[in-house]
VEXVEXLO-540975 format. One record per residue (C-alpha): residue in three letters; chain; x, y, z. Coordinates in steps of 0.2 Angstrom, whole numbers, plus 5000, padded with zeros to 4 digits. Last residue first. Layout:
BEGIN
{ALA A {X Y Z}},
...
END
This chain:
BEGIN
{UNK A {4807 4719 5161}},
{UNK A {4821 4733 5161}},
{UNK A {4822 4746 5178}},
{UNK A {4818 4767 5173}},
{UNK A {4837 4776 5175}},
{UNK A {4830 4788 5187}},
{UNK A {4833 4807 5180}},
{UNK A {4850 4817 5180}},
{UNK A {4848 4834 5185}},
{UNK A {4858 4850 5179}},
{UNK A {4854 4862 5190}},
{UNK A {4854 4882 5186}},
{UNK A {4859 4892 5200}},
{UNK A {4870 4904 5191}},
{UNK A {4860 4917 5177}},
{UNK A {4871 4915 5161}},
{UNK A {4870 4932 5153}},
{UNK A {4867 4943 5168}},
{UNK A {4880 4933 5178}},
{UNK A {4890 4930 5163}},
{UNK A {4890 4949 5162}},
{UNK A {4889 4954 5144}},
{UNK A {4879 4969 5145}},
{UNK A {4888 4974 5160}},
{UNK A {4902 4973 5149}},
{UNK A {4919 4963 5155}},
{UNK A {4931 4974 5163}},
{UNK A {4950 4974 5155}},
{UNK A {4961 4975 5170}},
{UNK A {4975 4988 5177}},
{UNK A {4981 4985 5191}},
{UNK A {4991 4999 5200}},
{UNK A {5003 4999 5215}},
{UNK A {5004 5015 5225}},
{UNK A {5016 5018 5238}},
{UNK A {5016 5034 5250}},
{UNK A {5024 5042 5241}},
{UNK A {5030 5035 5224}},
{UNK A {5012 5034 5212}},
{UNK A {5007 5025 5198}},
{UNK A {5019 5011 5200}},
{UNK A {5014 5002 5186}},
{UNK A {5004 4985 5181}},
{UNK A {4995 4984 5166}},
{UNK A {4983 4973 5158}},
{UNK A {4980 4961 5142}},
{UNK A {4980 4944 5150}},
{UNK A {4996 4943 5147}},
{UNK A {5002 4961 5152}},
{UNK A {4996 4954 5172}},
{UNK A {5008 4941 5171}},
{UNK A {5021 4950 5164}},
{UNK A {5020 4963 5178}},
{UNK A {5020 4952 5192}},
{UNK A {5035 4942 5188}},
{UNK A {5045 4958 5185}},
{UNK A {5035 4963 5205}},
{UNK A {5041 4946 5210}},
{UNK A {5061 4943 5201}},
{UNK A {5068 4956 5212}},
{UNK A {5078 4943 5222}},
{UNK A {5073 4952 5239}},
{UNK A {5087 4958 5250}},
{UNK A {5079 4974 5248}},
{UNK A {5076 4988 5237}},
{UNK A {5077 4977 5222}},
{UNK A {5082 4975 5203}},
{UNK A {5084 4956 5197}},
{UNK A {5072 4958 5184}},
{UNK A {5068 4977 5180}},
{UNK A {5050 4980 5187}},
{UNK A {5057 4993 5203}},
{UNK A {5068 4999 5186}},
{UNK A {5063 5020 5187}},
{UNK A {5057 5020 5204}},
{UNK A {5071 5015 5211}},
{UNK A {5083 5031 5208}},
{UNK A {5067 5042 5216}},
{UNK A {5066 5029 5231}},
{UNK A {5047 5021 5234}},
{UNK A {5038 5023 5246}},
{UNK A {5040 5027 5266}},
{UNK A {5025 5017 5272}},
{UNK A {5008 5021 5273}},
{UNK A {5000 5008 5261}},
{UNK A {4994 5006 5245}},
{UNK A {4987 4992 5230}},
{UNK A {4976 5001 5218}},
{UNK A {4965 4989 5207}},
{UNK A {4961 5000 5193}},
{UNK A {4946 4991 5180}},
{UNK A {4940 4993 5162}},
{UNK A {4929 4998 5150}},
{UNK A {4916 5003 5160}},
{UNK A {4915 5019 5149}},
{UNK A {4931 5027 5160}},
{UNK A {4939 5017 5171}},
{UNK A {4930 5009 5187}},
{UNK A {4939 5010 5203}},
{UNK A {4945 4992 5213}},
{UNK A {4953 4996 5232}},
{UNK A {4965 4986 5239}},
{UNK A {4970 4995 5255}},
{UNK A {4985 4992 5266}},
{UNK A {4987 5002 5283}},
{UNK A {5001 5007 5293}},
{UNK A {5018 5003 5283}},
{UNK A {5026 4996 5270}},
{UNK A {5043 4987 5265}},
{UNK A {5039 4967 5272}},
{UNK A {5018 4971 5272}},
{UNK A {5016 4981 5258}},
{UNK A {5028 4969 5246}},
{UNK A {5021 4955 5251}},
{UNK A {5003 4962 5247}},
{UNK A {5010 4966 5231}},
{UNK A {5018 4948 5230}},
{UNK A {4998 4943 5235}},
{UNK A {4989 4955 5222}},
{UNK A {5000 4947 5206}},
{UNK A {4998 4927 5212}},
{UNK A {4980 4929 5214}},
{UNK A {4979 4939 5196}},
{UNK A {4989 4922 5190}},
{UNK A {4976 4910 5196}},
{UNK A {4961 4920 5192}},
{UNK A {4968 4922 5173}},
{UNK A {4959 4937 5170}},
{UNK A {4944 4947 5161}},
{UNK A {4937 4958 5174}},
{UNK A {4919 4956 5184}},
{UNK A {4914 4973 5189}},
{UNK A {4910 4982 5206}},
{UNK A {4920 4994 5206}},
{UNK A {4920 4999 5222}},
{UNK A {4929 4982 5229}},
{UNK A {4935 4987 5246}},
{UNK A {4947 4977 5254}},
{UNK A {4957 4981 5268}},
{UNK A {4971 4975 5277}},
{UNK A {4978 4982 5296}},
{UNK A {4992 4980 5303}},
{UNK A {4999 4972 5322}},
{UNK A {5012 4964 5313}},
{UNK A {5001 4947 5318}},
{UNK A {4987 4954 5311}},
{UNK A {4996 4955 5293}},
{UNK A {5000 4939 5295}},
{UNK A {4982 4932 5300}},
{UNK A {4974 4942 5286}},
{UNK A {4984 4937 5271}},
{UNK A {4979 4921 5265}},
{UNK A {4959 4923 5274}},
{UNK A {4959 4939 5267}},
{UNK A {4967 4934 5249}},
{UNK A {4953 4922 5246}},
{UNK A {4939 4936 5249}},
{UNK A {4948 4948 5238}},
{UNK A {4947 4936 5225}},
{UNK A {4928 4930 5227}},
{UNK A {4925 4951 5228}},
{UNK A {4935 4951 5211}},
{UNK A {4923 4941 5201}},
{UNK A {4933 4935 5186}},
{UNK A {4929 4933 5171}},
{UNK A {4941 4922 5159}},
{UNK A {4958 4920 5153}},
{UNK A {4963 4903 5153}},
{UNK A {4968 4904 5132}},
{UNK A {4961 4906 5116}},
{UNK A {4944 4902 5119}},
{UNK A {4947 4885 5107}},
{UNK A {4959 4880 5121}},
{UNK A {4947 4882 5133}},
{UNK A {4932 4876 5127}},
{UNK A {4943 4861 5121}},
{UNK A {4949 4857 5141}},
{UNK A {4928 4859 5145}},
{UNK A {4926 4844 5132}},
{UNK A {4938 4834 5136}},
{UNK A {4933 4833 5155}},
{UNK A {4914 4832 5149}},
{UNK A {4920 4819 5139}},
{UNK A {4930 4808 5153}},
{UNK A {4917 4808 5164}},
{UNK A {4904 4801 5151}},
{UNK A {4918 4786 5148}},
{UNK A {4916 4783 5168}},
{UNK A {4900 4783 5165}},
{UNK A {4900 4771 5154}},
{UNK A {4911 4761 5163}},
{UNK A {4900 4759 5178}},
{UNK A {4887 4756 5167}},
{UNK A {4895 4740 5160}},
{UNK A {4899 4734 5178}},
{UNK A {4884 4738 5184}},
{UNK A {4876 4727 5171}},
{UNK A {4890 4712 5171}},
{UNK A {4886 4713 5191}},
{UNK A {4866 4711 5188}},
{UNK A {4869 4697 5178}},
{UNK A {4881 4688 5189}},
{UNK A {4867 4689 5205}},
{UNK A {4875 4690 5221}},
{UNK A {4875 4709 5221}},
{UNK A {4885 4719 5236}},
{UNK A {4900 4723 5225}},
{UNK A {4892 4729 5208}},
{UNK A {4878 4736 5217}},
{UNK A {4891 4747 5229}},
{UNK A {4899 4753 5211}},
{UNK A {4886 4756 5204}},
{UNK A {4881 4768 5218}},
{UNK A {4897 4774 5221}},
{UNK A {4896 4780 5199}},
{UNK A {4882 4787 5200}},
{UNK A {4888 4799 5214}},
{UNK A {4904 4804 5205}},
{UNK A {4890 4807 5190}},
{UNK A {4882 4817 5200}},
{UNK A {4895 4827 5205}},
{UNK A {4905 4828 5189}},
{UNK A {4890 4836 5178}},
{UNK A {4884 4852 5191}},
{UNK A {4905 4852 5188}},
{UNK A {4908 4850 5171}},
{UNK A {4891 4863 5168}},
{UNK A {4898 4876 5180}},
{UNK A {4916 4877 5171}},
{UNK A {4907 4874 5153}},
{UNK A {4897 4889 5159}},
{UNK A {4909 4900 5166}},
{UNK A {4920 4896 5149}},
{UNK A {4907 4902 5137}},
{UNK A {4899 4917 5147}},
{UNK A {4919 4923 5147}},
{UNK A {4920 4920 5126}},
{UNK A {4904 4929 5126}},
{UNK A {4911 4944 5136}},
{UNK A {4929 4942 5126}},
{UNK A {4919 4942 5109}},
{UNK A {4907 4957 5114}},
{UNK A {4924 4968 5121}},
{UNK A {4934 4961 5104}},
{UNK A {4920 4967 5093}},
{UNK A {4919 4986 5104}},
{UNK A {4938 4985 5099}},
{UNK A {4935 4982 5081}},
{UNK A {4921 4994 5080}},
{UNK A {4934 5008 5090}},
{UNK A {4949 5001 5076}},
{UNK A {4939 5006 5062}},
{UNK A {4932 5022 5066}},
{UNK A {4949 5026 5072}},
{UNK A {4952 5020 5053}},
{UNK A {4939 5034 5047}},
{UNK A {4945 5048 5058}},
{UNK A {4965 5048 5055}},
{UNK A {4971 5056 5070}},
{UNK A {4981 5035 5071}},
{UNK A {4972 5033 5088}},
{UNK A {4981 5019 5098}},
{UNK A {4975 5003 5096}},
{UNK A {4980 4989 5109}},
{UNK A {4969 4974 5106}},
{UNK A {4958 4965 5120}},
{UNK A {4956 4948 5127}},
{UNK A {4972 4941 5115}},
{UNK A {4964 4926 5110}},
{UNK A {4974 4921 5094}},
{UNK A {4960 4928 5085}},
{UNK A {4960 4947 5093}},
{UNK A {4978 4948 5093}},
{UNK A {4976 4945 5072}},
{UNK A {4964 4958 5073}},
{UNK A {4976 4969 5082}},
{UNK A {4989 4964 5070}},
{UNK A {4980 4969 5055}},
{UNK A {4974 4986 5063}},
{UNK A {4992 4990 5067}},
{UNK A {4997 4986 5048}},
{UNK A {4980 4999 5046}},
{UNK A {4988 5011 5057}},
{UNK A {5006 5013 5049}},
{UNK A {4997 5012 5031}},
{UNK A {4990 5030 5031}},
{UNK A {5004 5041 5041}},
{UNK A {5018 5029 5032}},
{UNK A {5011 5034 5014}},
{UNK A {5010 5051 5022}},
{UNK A {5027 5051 5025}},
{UNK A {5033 5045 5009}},
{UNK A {5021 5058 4999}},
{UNK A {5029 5072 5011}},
{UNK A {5045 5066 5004}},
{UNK A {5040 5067 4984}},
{UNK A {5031 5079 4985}},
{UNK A {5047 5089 4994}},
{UNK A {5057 5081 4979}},
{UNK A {5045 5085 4966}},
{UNK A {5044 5104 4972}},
{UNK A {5061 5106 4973}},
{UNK A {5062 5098 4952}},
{UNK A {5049 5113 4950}},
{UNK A {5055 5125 4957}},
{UNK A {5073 5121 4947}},
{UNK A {5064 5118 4932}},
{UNK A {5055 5138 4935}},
{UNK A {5075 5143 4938}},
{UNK A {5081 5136 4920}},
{UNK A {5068 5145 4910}},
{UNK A {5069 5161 4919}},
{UNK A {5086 5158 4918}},
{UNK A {5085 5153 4899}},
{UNK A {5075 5168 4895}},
{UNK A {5091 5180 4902}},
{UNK A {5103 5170 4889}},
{UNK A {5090 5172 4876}},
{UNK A {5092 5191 4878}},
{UNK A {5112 5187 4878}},
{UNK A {5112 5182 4865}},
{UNK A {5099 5194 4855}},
{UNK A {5114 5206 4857}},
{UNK A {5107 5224 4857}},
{UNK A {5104 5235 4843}},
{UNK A {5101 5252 4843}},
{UNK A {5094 5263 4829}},
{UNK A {5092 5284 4829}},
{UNK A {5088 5292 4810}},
{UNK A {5088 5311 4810}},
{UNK A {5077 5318 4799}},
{UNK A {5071 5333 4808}},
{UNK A {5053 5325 4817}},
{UNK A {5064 5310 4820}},
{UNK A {5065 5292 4813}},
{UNK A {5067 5279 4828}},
{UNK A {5075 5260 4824}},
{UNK A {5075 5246 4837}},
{UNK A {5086 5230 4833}},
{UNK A {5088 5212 4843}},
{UNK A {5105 5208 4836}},
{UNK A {5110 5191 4829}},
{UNK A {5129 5187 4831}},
{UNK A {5143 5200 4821}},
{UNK A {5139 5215 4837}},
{UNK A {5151 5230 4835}},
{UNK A {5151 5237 4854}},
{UNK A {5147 5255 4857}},
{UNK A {5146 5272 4850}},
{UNK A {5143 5278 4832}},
{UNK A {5140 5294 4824}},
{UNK A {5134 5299 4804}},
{UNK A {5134 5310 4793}},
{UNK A {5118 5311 4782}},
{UNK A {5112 5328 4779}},
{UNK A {5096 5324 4792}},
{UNK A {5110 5317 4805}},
{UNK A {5113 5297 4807}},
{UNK A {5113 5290 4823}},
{UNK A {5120 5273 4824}},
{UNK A {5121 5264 4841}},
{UNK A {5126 5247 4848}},
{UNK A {5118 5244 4864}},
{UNK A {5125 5235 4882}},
{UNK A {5109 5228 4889}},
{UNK A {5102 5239 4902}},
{UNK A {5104 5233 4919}},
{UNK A {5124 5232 4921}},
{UNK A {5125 5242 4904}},
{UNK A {5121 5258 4892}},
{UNK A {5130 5260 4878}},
{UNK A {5115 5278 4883}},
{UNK A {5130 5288 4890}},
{UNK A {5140 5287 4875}},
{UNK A {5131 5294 4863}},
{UNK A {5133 5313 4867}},
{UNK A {5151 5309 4864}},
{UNK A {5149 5304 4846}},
{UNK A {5145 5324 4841}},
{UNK A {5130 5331 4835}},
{UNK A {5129 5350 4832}},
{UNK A {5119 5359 4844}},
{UNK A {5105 5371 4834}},
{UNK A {5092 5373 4845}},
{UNK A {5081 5360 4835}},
{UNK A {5095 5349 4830}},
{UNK A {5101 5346 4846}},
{UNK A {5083 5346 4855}},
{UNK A {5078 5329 4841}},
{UNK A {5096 5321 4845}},
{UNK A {5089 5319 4866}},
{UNK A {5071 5317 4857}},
{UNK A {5080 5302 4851}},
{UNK A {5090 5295 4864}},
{UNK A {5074 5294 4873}},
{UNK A {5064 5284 4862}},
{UNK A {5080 5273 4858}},
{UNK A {5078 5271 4875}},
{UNK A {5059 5265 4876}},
{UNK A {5063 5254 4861}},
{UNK A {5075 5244 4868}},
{UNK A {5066 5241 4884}},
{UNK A {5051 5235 4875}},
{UNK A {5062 5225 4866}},
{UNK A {5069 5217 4884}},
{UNK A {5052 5216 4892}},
{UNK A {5046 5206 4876}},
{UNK A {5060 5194 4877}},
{UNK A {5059 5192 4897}},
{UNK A {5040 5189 4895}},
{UNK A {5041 5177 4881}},
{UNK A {5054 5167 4893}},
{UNK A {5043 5168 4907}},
{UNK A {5025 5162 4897}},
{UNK A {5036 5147 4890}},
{UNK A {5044 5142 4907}},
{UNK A {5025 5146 4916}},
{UNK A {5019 5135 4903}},
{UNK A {5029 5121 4907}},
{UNK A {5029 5125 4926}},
{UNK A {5011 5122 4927}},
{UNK A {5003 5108 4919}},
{UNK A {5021 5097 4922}},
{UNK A {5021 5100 4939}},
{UNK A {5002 5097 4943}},
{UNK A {5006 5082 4934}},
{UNK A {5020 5076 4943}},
{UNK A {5014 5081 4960}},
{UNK A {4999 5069 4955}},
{UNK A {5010 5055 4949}},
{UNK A {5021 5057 4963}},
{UNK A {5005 5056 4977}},
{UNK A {5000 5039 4967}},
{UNK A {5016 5031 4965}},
{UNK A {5019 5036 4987}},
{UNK A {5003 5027 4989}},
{UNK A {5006 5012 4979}},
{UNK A {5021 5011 4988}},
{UNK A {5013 5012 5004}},
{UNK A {5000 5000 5000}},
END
């Protein structure tokens, strides 16, 4: 595209080139000609009544007087013949043998004035003119030609980043990154493709929660199906009702092993373990971890989920990202530790902020405190790197918003109210399996 681009910007510049500076070379040349005669004339003008007052007051003519219209510098240097009413005649100037542009005046008296000038150098002065419109014209190609590269860059930079963003989008990615390109129509674009990814992520969510909830509602009673027959197949006398327990009991045991398949393909095909996430449920597991140390150092933890969002994570890894920052707090902070959720703008995400009321973070830290092996402490500085990459997976962020106090920031792609699995998959709904009815 960007060549095709850049061929297209040329050609225009090219033209435009060509239908102005050609006839703006021709039109310049013809005007330096005609300026140059008409330059002529007017001084042979002058020269004349000059000879006209001589003869009229009775001056004799003499080649002096000529000599200050040679001209030169400005005025072309002039050859010049005036001859007098009884035919002598005076000369001053240059001998031109080349072609002359002439100019020939008759006065009132007789006399006869004529200059010519040296039509060499008049086409001399036309080829400039001639020779500077090309050069305006071969600057104006060029700087065509550069702005032509640039916005061939300017156009096809965010639609290569629209490709990858639907390409992030198919291998799972939960959310593209599109940064606006000032261009309206493809920012039009990239917005529809990320409200596509916000529907698929919220379907894909609603899609895993209910393979999750059906394998289980599924595996229970089918555990339980499967005690039964297996009690019938060891209190029974009776050979023929062993050899039936013991071919149910296999097929449910084959039953068990599909649902397990089939909840492992719903989450490969999803593109990955990310899912929604309730973060009330997660706060709740990181109390009962946390609460009894930080009692112990006589500190308090809160949790407050404001937000009240589901967000689109890996539950295991966002546990493992809120309790090394909850390490952090309770081994280098102070006072009190909140986790507090916010919503972003739109509801299109959510900010975890992890603080306390310690001393914060040192100015020449700050910079590398998620560089690997960089610590404040005696700490291997692997946690917080760890931490960050974990969260960037499942399309987040993780910074150090602010230095002092401490403030650690999640932040998480939310999934849509309208596409809550809560809203879009109530809970609560049992799968049952009925009474297998006895053979005659």
């Amino acid at each position: 595209m960007r060549r095709r681009a850049v061929q297209m910007i040329v050609v225009a510049v090219t033209v435009a080139v060509l239908l102005l500076g050609v006839p703006m070379a021709v039109l310049g040349a013809l005007f330096v000609w005609d300026s140059e005669q008409a330059s002529l004339n007017q001084r042979v003008s002058q020269l004349g009544r000059s000879v006209e007052r001589r003869l009229v007051s009775g001056e004799e003519l003499d080649q002096d007087m000529l000599e200050p219209w040679v001209g030169g510098v400005n005025n072309l240097e002039a050859s010049i013949l005036v001859q007098s009413p009884a035919g002598e005649q005076f000369r001053a100037g240059p001998v031109f043998t080349d072609p002359v542009v002439r100019s020939l005046q008759i006065t009132p008296s007789g006399a006869t004035v004529r200059m010519d000038v040296d039509a060499g150098e008049i086409t001399w002065r036309s080829a400039q003119v001639v020779l500077l419109v090309i050069f305006g014209a071969a600057v104006a190609l060029g700087v065509g030609i550069l702005l032509a590269r640039h916005q061939a860059r300017r156009l096809s930079a965010p639609l290569i980043y629209l490709a990858a963003s639907a390409e992030q989008i198919g291998s799972g990615q939960v959310r593209p990154r599109i940064k606006p390109s000032g261009i309206e129509e493809i920012d039009l674009v990239a917005a529809e493709l990320v409200r596509t990814a916000d529907r698929m992520a919220g379907r894909l969510a609603a899609e895993r929660q209910f393979a999750a909830d059906a394998s289980h509602q599924l595996r229970t009673p089918l555990t339980a199906l499967s005690m039964r027959l297996e009690e019938i197949l060891a209190l029974s006398d009776s050979e023929e009702v062993r050899e039936e327990a013991r071919v149910s009991l296999e097929q449910v045991e084959r039953l068990t092993g599909v649902v397990d398949d089939l909840l492992k393909t719903s989450r490969s095909a999803g593109g990955g373990t990310t899912e929604a996430v309730h973060l009330d449920e997660v706060f709740a597991q990181q109390q009962e971890e946390w609460g009894r140390p930080f009692r112990r150092a006589k500190r308090q933890l809160v949790f407050d989920d404001a937000a009240h969002l589901a967000v689109l994570a890996t539950p295991g890894a966002l546990a493992q990202v809120l309790a090394t920052l909850l390490e952090n707090a309770l081994k280098y902070g102070a006072g009190t530790t909140r986790v507090v959720t916010r919503e972003a703008s739109a509801g299109q995400g959510v900010f975890i902020d992890v603080s306390d009321e310690g001393p914060g973070v040192d100015d020449d830290l700050a910079p590398d405190i998620f560089t690997k092996h960089v610590s404040g402490g005696s700490g291997t500085g692997l946690g917080l790197a760890l931490a960050k990459d974990l969260v960037a997976a499942d399309g987040g962020r993780l910074e150090l918003s602010q230095r002092r106090p401490p403030v650690f920031t999640v932040f998480l792609n939310a999934v849509p109210r309208s596409l809550d699995p809560d809203v879009v998959l109530p809970q609560g709904a049992l799968i049952s399996v009925g009474r297998r009815r006895r053979r005659r």
